[in-house]
Biopython code that builds the backbone (N, CA, C, O; Angstrom):
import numpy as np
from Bio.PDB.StructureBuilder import StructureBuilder

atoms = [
    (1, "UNK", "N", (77.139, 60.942, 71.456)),
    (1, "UNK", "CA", (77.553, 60.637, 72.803)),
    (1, "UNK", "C", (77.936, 61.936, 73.500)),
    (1, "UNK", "O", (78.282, 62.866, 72.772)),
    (2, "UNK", "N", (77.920, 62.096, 74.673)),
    (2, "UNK", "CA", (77.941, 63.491, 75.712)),
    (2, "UNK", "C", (79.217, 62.445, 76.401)),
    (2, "UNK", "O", (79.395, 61.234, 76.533)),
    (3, "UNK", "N", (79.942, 63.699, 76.730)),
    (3, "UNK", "CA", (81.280, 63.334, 77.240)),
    (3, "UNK", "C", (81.596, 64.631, 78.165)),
    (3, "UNK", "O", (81.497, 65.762, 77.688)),
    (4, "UNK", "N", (81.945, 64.429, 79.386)),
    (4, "UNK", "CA", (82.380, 65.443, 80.231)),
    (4, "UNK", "C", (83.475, 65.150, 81.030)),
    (4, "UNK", "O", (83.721, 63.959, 81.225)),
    (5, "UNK", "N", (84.420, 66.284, 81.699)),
    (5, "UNK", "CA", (85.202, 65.692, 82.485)),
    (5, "UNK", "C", (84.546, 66.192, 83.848)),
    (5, "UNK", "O", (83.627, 67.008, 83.784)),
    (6, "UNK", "N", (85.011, 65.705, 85.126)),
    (6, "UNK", "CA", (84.682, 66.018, 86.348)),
    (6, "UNK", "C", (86.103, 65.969, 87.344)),
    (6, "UNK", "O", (87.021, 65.236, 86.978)),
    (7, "UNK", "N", (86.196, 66.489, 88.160)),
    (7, "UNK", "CA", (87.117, 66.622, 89.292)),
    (7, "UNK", "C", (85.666, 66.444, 90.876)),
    (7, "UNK", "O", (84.720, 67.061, 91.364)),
    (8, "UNK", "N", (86.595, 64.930, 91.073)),
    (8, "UNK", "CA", (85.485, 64.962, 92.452)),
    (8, "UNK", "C", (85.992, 65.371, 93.788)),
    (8, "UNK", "O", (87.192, 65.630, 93.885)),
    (9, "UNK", "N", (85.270, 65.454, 94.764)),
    (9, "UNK", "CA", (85.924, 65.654, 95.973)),
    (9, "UNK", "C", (87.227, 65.230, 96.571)),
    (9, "UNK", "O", (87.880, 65.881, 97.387)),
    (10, "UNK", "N", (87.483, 64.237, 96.144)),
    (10, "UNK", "CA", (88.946, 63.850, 96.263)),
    (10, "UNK", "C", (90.034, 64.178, 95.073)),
    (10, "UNK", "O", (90.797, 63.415, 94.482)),
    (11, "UNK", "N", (89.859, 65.367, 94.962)),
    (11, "UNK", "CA", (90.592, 65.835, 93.505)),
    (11, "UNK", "C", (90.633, 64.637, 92.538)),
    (11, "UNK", "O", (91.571, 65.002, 91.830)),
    (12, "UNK", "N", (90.382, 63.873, 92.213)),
    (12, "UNK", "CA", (90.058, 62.718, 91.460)),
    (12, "UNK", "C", (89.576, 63.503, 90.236)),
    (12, "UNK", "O", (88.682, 64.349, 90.248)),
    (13, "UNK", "N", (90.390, 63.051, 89.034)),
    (13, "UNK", "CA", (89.621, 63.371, 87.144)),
    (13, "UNK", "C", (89.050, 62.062, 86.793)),
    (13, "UNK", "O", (89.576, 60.953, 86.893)),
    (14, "UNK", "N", (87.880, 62.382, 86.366)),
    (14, "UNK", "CA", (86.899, 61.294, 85.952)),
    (14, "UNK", "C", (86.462, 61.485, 84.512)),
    (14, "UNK", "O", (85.748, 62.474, 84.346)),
    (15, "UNK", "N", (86.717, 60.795, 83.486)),
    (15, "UNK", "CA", (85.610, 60.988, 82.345)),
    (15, "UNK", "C", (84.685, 60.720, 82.383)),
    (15, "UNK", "O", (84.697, 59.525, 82.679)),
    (16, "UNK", "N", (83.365, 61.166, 82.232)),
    (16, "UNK", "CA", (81.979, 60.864, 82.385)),
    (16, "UNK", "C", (81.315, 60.513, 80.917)),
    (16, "UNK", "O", (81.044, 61.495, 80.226)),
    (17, "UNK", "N", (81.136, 59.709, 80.581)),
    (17, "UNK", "CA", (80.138, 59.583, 78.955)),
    (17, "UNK", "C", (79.074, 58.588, 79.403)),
    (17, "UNK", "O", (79.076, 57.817, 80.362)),
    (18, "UNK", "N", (77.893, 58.873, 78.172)),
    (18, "UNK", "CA", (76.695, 58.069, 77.975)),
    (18, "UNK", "C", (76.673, 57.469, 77.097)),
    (18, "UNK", "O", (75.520, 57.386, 76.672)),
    (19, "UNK", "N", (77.326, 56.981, 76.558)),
    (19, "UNK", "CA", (77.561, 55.908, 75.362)),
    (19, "UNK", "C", (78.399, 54.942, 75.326)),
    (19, "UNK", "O", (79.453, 54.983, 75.961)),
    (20, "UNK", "N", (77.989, 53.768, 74.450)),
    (20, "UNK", "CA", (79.368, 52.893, 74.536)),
    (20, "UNK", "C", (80.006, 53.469, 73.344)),
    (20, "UNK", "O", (79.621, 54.204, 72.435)),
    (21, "UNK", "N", (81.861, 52.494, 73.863)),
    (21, "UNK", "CA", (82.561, 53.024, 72.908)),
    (21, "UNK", "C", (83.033, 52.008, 72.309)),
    (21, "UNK", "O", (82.980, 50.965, 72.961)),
    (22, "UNK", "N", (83.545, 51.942, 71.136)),
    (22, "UNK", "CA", (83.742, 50.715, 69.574)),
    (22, "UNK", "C", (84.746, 49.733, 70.419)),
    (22, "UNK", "O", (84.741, 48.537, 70.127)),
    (23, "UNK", "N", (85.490, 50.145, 71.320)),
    (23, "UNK", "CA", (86.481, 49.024, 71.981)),
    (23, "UNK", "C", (87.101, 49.866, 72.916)),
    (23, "UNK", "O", (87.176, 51.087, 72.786)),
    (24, "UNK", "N", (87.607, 49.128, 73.988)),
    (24, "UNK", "CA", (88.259, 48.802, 75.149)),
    (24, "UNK", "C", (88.991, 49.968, 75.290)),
    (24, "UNK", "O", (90.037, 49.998, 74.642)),
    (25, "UNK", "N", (88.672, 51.122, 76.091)),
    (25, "UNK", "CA", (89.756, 52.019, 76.015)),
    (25, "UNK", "C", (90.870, 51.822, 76.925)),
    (25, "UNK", "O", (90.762, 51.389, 78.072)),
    (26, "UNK", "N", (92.373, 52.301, 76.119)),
    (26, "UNK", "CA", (93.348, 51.688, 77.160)),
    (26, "UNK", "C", (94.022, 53.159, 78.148)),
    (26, "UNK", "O", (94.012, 53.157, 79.379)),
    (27, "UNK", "N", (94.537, 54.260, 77.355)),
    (27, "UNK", "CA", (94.488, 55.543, 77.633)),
    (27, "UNK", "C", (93.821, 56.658, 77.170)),
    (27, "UNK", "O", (93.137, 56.760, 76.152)),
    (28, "UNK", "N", (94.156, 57.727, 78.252)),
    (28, "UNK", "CA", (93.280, 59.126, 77.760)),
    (28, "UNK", "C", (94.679, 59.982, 77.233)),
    (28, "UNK", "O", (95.705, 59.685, 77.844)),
    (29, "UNK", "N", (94.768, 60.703, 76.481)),
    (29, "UNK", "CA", (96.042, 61.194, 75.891)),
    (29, "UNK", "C", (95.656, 62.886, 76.224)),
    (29, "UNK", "O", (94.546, 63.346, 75.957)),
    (30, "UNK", "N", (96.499, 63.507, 76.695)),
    (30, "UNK", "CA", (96.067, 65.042, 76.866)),
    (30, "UNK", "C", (96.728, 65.483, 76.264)),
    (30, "UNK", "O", (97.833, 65.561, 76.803)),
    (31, "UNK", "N", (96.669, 66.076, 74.831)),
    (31, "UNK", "CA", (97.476, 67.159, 74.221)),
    (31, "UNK", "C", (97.626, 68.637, 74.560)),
    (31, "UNK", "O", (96.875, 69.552, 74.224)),
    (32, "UNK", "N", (98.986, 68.709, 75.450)),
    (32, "UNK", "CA", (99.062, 69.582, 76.290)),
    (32, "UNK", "C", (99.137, 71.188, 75.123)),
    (32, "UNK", "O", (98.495, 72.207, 75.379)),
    (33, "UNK", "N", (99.826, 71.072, 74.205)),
    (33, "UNK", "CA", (99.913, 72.017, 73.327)),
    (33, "UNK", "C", (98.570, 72.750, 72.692)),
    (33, "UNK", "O", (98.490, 73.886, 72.224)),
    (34, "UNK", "N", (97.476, 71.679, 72.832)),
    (34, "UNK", "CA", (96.242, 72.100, 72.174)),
    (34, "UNK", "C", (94.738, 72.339, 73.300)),
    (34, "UNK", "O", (93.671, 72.907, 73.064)),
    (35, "UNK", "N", (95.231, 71.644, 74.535)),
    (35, "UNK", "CA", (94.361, 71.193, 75.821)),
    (35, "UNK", "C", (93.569, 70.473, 75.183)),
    (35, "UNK", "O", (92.431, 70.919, 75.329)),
    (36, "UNK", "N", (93.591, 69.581, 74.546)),
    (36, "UNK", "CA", (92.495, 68.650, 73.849)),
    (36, "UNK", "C", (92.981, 67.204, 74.338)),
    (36, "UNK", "O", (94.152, 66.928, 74.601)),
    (37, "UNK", "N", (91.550, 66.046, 74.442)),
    (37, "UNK", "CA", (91.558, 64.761, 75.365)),
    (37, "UNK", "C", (91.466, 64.307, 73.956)),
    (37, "UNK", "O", (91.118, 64.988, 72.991)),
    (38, "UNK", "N", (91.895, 62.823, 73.976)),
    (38, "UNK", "CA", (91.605, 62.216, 73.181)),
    (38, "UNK", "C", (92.051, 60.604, 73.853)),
    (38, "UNK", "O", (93.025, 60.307, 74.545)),
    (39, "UNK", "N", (90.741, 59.608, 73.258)),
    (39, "UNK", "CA", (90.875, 58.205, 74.015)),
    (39, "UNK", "C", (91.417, 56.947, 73.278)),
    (39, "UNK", "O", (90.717, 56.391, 72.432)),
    (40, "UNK", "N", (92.127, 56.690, 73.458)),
    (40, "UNK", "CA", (93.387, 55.530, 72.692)),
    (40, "UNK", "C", (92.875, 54.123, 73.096)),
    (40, "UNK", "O", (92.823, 53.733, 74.263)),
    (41, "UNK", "N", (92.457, 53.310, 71.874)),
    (41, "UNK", "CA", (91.412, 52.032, 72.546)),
    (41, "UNK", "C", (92.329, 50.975, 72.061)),
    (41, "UNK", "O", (93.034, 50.979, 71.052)),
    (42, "UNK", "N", (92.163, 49.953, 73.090)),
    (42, "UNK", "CA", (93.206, 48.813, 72.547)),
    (42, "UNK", "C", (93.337, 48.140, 70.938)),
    (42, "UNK", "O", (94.050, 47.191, 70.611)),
    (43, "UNK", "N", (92.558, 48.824, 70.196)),
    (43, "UNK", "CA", (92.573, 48.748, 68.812)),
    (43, "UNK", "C", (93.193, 49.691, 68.067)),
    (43, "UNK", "O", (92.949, 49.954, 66.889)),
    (44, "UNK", "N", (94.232, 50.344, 68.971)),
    (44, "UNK", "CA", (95.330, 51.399, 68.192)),
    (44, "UNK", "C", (93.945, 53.013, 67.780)),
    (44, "UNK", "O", (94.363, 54.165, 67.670)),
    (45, "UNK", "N", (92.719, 52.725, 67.660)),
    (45, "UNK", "CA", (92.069, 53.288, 67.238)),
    (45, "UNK", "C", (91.692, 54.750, 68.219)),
    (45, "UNK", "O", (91.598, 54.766, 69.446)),
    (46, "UNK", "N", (91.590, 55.436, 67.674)),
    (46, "UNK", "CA", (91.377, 56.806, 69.433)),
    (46, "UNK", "C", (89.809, 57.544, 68.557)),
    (46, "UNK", "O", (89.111, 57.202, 67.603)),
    (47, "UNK", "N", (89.820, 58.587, 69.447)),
    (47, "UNK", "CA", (88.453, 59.065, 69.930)),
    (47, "UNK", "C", (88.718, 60.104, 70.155)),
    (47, "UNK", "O", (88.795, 60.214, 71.379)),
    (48, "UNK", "N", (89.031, 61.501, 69.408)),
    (48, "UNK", "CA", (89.116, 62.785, 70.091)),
    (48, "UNK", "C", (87.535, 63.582, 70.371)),
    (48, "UNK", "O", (86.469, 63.554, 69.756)),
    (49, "UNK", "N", (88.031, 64.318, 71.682)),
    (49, "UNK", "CA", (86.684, 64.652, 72.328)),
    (49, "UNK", "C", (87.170, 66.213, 71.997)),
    (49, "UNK", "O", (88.283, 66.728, 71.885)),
    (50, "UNK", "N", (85.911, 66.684, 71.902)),
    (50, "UNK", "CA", (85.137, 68.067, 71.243)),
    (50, "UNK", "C", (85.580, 68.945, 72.619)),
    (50, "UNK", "O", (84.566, 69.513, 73.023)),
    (51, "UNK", "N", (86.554, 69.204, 73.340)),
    (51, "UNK", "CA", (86.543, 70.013, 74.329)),
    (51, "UNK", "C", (87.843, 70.738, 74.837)),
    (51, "UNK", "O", (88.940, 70.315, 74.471)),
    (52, "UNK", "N", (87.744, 71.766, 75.631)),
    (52, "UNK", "CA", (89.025, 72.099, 75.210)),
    (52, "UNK", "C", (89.405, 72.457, 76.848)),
    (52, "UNK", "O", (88.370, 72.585, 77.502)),
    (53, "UNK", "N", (90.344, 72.599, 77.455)),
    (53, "UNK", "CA", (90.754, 72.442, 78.611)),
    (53, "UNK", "C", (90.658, 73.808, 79.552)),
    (53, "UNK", "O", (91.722, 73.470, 80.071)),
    (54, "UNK", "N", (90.485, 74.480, 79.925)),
    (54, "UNK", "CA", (90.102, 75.687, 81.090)),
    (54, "UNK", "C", (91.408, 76.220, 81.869)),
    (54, "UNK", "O", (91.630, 75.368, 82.729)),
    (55, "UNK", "N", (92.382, 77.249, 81.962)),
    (55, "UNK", "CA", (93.403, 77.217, 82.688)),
    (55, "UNK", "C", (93.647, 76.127, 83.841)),
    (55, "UNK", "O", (94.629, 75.395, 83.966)),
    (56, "UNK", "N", (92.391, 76.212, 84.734)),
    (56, "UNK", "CA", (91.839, 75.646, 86.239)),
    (56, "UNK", "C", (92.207, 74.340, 85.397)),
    (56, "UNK", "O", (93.344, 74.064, 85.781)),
    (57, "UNK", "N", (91.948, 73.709, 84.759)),
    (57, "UNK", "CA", (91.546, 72.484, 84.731)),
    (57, "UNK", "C", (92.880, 71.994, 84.336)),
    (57, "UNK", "O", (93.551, 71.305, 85.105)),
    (58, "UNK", "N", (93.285, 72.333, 83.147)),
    (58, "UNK", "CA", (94.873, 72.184, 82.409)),
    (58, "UNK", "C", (95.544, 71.844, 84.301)),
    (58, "UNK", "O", (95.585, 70.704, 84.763)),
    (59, "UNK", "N", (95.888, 72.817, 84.917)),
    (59, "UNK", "CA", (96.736, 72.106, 86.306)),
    (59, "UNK", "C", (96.540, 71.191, 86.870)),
    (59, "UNK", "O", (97.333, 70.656, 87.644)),
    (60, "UNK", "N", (95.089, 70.700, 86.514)),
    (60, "UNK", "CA", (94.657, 69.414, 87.007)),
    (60, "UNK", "C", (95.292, 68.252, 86.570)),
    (60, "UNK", "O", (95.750, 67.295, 87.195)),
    (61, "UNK", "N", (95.214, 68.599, 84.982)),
    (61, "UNK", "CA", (95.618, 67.648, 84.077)),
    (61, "UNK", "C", (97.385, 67.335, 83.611)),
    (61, "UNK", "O", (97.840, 66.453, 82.884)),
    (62, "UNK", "N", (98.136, 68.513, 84.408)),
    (62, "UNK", "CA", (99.018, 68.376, 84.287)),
    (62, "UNK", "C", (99.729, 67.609, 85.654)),
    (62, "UNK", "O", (100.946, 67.427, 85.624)),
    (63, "UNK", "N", (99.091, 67.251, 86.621)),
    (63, "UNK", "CA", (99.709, 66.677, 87.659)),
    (63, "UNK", "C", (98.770, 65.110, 87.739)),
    (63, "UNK", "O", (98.913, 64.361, 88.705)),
    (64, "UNK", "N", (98.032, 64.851, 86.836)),
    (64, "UNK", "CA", (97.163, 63.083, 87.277)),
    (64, "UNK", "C", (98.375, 62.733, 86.530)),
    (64, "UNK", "O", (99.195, 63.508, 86.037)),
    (65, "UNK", "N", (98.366, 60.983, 86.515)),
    (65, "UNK", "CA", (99.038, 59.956, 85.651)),
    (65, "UNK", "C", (97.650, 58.951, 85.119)),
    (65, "UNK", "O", (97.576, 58.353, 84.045)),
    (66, "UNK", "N", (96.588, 58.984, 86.250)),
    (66, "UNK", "CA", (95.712, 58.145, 86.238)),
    (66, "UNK", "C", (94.031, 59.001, 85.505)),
    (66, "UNK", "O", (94.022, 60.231, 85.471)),
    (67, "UNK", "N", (93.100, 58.426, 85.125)),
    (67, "UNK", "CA", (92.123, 59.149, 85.357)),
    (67, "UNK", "C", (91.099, 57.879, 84.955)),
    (67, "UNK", "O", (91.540, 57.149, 84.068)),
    (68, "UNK", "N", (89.599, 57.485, 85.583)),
    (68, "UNK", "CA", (88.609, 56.954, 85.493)),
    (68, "UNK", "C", (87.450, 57.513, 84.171)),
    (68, "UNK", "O", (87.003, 58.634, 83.926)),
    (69, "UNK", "N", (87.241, 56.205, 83.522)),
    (69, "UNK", "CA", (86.506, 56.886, 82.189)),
    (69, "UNK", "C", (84.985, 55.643, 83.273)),
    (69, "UNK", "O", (84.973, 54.488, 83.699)),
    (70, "UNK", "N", (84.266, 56.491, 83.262)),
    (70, "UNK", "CA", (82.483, 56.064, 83.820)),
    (70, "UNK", "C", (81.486, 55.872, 82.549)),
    (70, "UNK", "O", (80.959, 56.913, 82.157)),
    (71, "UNK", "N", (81.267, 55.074, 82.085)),
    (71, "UNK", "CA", (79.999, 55.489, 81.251)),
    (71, "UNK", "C", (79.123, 55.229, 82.676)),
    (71, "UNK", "O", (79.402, 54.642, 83.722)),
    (72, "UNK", "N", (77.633, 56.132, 82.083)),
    (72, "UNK", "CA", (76.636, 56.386, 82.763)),
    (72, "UNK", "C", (75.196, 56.519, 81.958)),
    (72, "UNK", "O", (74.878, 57.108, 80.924)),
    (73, "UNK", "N", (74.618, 55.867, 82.715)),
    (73, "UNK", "CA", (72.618, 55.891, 82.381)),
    (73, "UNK", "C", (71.760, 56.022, 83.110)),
    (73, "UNK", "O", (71.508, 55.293, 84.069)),
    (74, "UNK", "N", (71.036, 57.216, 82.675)),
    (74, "UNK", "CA", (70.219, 57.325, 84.186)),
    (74, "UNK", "C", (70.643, 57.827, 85.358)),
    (74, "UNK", "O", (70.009, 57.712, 86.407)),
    (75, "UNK", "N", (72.032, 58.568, 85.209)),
    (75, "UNK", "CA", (72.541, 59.126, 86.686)),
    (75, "UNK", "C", (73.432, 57.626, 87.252)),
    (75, "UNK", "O", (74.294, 57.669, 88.131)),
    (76, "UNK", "N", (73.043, 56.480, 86.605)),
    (76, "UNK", "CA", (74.091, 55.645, 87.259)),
    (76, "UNK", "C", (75.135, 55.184, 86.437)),
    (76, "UNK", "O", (74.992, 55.258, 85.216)),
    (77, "UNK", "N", (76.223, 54.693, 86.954)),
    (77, "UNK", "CA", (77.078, 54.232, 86.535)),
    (77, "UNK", "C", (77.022, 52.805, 86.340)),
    (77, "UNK", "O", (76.909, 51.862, 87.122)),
    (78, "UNK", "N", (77.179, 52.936, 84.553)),
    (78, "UNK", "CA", (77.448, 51.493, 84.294)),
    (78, "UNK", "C", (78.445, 50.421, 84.376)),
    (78, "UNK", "O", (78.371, 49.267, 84.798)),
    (79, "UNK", "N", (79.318, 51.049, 83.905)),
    (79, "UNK", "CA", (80.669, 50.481, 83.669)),
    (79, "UNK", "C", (81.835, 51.796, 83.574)),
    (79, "UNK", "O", (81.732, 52.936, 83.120)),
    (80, "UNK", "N", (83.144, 50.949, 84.322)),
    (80, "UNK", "CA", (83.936, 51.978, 84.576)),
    (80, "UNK", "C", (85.700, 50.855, 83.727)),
    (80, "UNK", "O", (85.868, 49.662, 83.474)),
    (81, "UNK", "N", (86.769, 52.348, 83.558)),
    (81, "UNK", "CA", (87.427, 52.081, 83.276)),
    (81, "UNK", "C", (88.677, 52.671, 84.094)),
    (81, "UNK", "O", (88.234, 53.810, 84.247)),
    (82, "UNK", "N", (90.081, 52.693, 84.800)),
    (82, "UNK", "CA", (90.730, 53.098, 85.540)),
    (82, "UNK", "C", (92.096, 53.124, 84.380)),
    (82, "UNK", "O", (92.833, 52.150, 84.225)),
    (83, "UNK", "N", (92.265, 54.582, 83.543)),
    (83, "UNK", "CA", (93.307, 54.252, 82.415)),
    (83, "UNK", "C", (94.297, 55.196, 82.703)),
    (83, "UNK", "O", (94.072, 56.348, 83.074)),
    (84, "UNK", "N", (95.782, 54.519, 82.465)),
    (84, "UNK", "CA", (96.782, 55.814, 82.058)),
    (84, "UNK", "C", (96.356, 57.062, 81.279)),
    (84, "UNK", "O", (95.845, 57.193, 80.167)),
    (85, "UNK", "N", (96.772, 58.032, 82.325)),
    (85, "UNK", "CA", (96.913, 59.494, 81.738)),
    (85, "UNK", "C", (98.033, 59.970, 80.846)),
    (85, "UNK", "O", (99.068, 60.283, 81.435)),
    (86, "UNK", "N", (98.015, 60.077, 79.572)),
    (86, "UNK", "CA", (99.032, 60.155, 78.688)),
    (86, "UNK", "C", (99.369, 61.935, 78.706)),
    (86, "UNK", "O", (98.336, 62.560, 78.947)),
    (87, "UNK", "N", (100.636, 62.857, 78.494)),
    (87, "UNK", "CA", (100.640, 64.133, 78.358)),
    (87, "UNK", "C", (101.237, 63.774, 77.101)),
    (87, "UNK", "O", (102.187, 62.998, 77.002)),
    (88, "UNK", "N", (100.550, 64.467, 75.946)),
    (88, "UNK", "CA", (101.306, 64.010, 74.945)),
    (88, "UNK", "C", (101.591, 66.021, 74.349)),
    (88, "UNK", "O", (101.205, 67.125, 74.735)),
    (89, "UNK", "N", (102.688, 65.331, 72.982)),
    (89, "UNK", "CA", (103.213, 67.419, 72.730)),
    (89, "UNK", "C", (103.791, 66.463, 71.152)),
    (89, "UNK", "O", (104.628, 65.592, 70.912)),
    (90, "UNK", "N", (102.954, 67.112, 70.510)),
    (90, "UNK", "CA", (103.044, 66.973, 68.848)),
    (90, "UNK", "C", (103.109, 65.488, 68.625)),
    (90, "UNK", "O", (104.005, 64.801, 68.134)),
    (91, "UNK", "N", (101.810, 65.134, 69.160)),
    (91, "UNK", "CA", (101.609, 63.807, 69.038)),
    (91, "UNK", "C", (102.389, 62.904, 69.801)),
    (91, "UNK", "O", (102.266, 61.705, 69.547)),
    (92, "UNK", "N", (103.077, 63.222, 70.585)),
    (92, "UNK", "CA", (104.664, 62.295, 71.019)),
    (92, "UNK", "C", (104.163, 61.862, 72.804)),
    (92, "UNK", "O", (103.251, 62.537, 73.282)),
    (93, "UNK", "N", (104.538, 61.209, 73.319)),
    (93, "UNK", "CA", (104.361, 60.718, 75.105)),
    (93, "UNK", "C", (105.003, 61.999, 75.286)),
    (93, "UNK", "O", (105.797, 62.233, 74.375)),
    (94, "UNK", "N", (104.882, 63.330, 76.572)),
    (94, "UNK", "CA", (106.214, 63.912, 76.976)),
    (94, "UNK", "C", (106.935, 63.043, 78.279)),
    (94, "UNK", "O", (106.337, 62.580, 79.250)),
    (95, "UNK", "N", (108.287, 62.975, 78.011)),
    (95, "UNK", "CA", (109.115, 62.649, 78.985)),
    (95, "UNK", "C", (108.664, 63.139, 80.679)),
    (95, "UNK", "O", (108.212, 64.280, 80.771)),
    (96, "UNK", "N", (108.751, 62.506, 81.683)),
    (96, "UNK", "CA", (107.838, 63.159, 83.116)),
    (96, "UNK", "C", (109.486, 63.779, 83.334)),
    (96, "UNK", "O", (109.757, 64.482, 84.307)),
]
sb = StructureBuilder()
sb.init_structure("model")
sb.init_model(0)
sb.init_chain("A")
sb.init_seg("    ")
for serial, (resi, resn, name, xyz) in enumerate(atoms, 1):
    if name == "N":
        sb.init_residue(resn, " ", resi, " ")
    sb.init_atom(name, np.array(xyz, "f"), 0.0, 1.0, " ", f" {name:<3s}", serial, name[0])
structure = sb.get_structure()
């Protein structure tokens, strides 16, 4: 599966993937200590993604609560998801 993030014109963070995923994702978790995403599915079960965060981008990620996970085929969008943005620091929620 190909997984990207995007920032759209409306400063909006979007996850972009082409695949389905094993179940229902509920949040995206940002491990701020490592800049690494990882996706938390209502089966307790998560999904860490192969990528690592960009200064530019980290500020992005440090001010959403929200972010949109898109799968996509063909340039279109199949199905979308609208999930809590988690900041997490040694595995833990951080306090806002």
């Amino acid at each position: 599966m190909n997984i990207g993030i995007i920032v759209n014109s409306r400063c909006k963070v979007c996850l972009v993937h082409d695949g389905s995923f094993d179940a229902t994702p509920l949040w995206v978790g940002y491990h701020v200590d490592t800049r690494k995403l990882e996706i938390i599915y209502d089966t307790s079960a998560t999904y860490e993604i192969d990528w690592e965060a960009t200064d530019e981008m980290n500020i992005y990620l440090m001010k959403i609560n929200k972010i949109l996970i898109m799968r996509v085929e063909d340039g279109n969008p199949i199905e979308g998801f609208e999930t809590s943005f988690l900041r997490l620091k040694d595995g833990k929620v951080m306090n806002e």
